[in-house]
N, C-alpha and C positions, 0 to 999 in steps of 0.2 A: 292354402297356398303351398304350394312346391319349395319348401328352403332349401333342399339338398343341393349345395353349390352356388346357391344365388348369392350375388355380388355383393352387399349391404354395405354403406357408409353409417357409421356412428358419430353424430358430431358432438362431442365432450369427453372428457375423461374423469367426471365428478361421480358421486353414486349412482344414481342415474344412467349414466353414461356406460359406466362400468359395467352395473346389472343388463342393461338392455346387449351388451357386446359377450357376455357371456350367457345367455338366453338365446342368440342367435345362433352362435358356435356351438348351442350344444343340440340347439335345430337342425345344424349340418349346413350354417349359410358360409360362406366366406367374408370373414369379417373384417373392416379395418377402420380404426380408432380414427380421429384426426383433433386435432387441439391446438387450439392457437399458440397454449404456453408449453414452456419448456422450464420447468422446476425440476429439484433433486425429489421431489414429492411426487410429481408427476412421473417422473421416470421409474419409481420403485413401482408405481400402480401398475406400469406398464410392463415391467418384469413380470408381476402375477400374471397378465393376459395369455397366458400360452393358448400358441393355436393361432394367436389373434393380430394380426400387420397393426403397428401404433407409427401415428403419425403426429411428431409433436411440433411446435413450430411452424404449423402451416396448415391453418384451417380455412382457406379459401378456396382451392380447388379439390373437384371432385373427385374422387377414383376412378378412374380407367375403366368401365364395363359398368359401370354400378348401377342396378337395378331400383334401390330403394334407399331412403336414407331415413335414417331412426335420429333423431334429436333429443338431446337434454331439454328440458324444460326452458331455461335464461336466454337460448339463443334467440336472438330478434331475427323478425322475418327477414328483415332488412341482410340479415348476413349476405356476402357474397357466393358460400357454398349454398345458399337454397336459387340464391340466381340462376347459378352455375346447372343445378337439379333442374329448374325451370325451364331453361333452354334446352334440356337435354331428355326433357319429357320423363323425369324422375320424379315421386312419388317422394313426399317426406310425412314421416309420423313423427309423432314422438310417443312417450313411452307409456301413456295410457291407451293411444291408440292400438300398440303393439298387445297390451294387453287383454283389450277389449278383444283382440281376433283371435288370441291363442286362447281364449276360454273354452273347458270343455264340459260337457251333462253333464248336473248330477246324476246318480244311479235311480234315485225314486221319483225324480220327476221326470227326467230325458232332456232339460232344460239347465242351459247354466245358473250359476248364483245370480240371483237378481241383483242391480246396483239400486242404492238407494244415494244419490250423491247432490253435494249442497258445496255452491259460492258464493260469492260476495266480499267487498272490501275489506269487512271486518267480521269476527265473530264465526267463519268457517270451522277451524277446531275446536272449539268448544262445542259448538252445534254437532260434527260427526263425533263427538268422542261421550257427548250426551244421547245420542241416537245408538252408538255401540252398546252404549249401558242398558238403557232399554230394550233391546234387539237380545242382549245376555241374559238381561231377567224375564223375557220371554220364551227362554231356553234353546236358542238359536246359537249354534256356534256361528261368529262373528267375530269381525274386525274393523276399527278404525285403518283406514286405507287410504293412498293416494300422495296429497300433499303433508300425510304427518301418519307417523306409525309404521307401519308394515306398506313396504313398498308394492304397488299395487299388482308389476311384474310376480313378483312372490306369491302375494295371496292369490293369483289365478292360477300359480301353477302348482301351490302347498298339495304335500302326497295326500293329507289330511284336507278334504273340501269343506269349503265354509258353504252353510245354510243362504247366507247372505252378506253384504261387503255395504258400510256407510264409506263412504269415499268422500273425500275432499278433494276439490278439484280449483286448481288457481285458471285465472286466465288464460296463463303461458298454454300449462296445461290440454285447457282446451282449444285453443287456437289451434293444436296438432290433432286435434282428434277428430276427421271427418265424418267417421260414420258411427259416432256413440251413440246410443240410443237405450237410456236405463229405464226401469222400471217406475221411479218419481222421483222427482228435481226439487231444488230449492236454492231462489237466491235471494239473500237474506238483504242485502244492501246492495247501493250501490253509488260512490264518490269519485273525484277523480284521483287515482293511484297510477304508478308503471305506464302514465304514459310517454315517456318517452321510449318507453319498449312497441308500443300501441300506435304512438303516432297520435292518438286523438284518442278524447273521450268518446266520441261515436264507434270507432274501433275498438275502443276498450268493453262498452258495454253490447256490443256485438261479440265479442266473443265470451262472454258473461252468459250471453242468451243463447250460446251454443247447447249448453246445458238442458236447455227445455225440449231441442228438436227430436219427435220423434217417443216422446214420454208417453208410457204405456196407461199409467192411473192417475199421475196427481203432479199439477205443474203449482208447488208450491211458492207464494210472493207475499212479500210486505205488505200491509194496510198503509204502513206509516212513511213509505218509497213508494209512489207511482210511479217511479223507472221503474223497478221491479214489476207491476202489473203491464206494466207496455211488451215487456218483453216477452211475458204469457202471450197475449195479444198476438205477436207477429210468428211465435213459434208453432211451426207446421209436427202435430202432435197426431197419436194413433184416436181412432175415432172413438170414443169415451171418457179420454184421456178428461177429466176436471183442473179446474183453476180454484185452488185454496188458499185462502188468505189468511194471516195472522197477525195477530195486533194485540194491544194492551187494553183495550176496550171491550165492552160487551158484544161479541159476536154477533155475526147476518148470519144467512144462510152460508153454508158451504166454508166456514171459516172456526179459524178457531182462536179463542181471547179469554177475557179476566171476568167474574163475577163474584164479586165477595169473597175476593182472595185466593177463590178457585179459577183453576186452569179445567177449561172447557171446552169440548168439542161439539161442536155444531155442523161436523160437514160429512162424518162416519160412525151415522146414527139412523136406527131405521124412525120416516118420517121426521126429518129435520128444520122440518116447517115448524113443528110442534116440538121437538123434542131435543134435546140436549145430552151430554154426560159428559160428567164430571172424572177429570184424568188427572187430578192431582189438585196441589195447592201452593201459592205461593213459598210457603213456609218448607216446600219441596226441595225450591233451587236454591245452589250455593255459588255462589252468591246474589239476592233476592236483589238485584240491580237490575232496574228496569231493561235494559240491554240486555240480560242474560234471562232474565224471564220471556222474552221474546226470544231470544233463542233456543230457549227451552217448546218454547209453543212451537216451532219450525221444527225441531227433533220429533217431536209428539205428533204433527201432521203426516212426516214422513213414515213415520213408524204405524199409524193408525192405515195411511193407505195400504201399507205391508199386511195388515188385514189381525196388527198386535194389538190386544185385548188392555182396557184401562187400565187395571192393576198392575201392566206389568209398565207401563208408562209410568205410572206414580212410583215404585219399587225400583225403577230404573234412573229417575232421576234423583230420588231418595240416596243410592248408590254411588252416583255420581262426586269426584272430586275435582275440581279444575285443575290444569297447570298450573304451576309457578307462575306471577308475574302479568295474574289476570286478574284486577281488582281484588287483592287479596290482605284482609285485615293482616297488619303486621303487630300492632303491640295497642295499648292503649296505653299514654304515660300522662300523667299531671290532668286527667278530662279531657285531653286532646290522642283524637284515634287517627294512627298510622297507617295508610291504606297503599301497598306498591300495584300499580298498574303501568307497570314499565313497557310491556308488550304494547299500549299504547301509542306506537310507533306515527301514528300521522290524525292529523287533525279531525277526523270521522272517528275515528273509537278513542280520544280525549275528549271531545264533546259528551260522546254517550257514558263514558267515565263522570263528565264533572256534574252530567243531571243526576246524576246520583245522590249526592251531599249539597248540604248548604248549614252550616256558611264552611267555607273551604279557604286553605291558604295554597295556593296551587304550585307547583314546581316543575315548572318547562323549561322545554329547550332544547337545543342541539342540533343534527342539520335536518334543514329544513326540507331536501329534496327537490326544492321549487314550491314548495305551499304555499298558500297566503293565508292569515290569519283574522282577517277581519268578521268573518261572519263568525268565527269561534270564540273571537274575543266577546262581538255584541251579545251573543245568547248568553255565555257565562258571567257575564260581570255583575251583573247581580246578586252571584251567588259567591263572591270573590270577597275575603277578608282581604288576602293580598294574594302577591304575587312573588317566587324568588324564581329567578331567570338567571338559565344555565347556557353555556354552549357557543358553538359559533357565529348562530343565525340568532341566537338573542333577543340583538335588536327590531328584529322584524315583529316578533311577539312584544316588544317592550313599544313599540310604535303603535301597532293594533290596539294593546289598550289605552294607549293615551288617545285615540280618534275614539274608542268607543266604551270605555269607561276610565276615564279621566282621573277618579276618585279613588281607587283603588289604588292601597300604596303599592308600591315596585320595587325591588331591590334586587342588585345582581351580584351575585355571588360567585364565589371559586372561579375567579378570572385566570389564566393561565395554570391552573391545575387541574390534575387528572386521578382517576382512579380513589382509591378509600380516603386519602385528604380530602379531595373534592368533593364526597358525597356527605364526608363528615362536617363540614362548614356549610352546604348544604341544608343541612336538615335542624345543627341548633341554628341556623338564618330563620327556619321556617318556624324551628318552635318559640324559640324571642318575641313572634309575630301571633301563633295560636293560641289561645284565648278555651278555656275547659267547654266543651261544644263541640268547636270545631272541628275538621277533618283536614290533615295534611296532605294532602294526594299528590302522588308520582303518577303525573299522566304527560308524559311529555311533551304528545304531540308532533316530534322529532326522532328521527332516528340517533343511536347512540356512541357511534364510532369516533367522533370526534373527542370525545373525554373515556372511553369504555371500550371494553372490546367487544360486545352485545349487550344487547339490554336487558339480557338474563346476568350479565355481571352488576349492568346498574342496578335491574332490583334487589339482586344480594345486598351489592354493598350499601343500600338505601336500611334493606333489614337491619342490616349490623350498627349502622349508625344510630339507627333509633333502638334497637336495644341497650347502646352505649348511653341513651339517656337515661333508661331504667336503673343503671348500675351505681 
């Protein structure tokens, strides 16, 4: 594509936004910002822009001439500046798409870095940042890219090329990206999330499946999600292109699962009718939560079609440390263990949190987004000592288990307080109620803004509180 002078709309002025308008300018396009708001935050960003027309206050109309419009990831289709594009026979990306085009050869192949890229509701960063590891201990320069890490703008354009890119890729994401086309895919799940960004669950998981069109080796899906195999199904892939699947079971053909503890490959193996191998062991992953051992199988699938050798899949995940705030043991005090999974943020990765433990005193809450909670209540009540119920939306969780585990005591806690008070009455609520066994778990199931200012502050201060029992 010809950038020299070409017209370009950027709709955002967040990172994102910023990166893809100075990638442009320095393409040689003519650039201009546009943003709905106008903060003293906004306006310093806009100082740094030199070179670059910012248009703050008024994200609805298009630029004057403009040829193409690059998007932040959040904006809904629905905005009125893609209308505006639409009528006017303008062209919108967003910024993996931008990406995707400005790649160039590496020197020893002639071909750009292969993408190895993985979605899904829950479990996406984990899964690339467990695939990065891998990918490192096979001695591939790499990167964690995309939705977390190294903006994926950056890593296509670093003076230093990467061998290869695991990419996380949200939705949003690829809703803007028409013509991706990676090397193997992976979506790990799939719930209803963002759709009132999406409009419908059919829309949401349509752009979910965007991910598989066009996949060169390996169109990776759940065992345990037949959405995720549909979506194999309807995506028009390069001819050879396989369907892998992965599960916590003993593997079929073509798939990869558990056999006595071992993590197995059955689908990048010569004669797999017959034949197997062994790419690790449970005792690999950290943390050995069923959820994260399948996410560890979905990094291993992807990395195997990459054509990465066992050993460096077992030593990769061996390596591996998760973020903060992902089912992560915090303390053991009096026989009862502290477990923060605050990132927990909606009721598909609380559930796969609360199969993890039993018996559990569980600590939800907060806003709901629009979920409903009944089927999360039915599956876990069994495994429920109790319950301490936090937040705005509360009662909606405190409702779900009165229809669908009745028995389970209830108690709500830190009613108009916020922050380190809140999390501190909190958590002795939860230990008054734990019993030497049991597991405390921060799975909230909610988003955290209404008491916290993210849920990386709720799981701190959830730490601190239960170490304040140790003391």
């Amino acid at each position: 594509m010809d950038w020299q002078d070409l017209p370009v709309t950027v709709a955002g002025l967040g990172v994102s936004g910023v990166s893809a308008a100075r990638v442009l300018r320095d393409l040689g396009a003519r650039v201009t910002v546009v943003d709905g708001g106008d903060s003293p935050v906004l306006r310093d960003r806009a100082a740094e822009l030199t070179g670059i027309e910012v248009r703050l206050g008024d994200a609805d109309t298009l630029s004057e001439g403009t040829r193409l419009v690059v998007t932040s990831p959040g904006w809904p289709p629905s905005s009125p500046l893609f209308a505006a594009a639409d009528r006017a026979g303008v062209p919108v990306w967003g910024d993996v798409e931008l990406a995707w085009r400005l790649r160039e050869p590496l020197p020893d192949t002639g071909e750009p870095a292969p993408w190895l890229a993985v979605t899904g509701t829950n479990g996406k960063t984990t899964t690339v940042q467990m695939l990065a590891s891998i990918l490192t201990a096979a001695g591939k320069r790499t990167a964690a890219v995309g939705n977390v890490g190294v903006s994926v703008l950056d890593a296509v354009l670093a003076e230093e090329p990467y061998d290869v890119l695991a990419v996380e890729l949200s939705s949003y994401q690829l809703h803007w990206a028409p013509s991706l086309r990676v090397h193997s895919a992976a979506v790990l799940n799939l719930a209803p999330d963002h759709l009132d960004w999406h409009g419908s669950m059919e829309a949401y998981a349509a752009d979910k499946g965007r991910i598989y069109q066009g996949n060169q080796v390996a169109c990776v899906y759940n065992l345990a999600d037949p959405a995720t195999e549909e979506l194999v199904r309807e995506a028009d892939v390069e001819e050879g292109c396989r369907a892998i699947g992965f599960g916590l079971g003993t593997p079929g053909l073509s798939q990869f699962g558990v056999v006595d503890e071992l993590l197995v490959d059955r689908a990048f193996v010569p004669d797999r009718a017959k034949n197997a191998a062994e790419i690790g062991s449970v005792a690999d992953v950290d943390p050995p939560a069923p959820h994260n051992i399948a996410n560890a199988l979905a990094a291993a699938a992807l990395a195997r079609a990459y054509g990465v050798d066992a050993k460096a899949v077992r030593d990769g995940l061996r390596a591996f440390r998760p973020d903060a705030h992902r089912i992560a043991k915090v303390a053991e005090v009096g026989g009862v263990t502290y477990v923060d999974d605050s990132k927990a943020t909606n009721t598909h990765a609380a559930a796969a949190s609360l199969r993890a433990y039993d018996p559990i005193v569980w600590i939800a809450g907060g806003l709901a987004k629009g979920a409903e909670f009944d089927d999360l209540a039915r599956e876990a009540g069994g495994r429920l000592r109790a319950a301490v119920l936090i937040g705005a939306d509360r009662g909606l969780i405190r409702e779900a288990l009165a229809r669908h585990a009745p028995d389970v005591p209830v108690i709500e806690a830190a009613e108009g307080q916020t922050g380190a008070v809140a999390m501190t009455a909190v958590v002795r609520a939860a230990a008054e109620l734990a019993r030497p066994g049991d597991t405390v778990l921060l799975a909230p199931a909610c988003a955290s803004m209404d008491m916290f200012t993210n849920y990386g502050e709720r799981g701190d201060l959830f730490a601190e509180a239960v170490r304040g029992l140790a003391d």
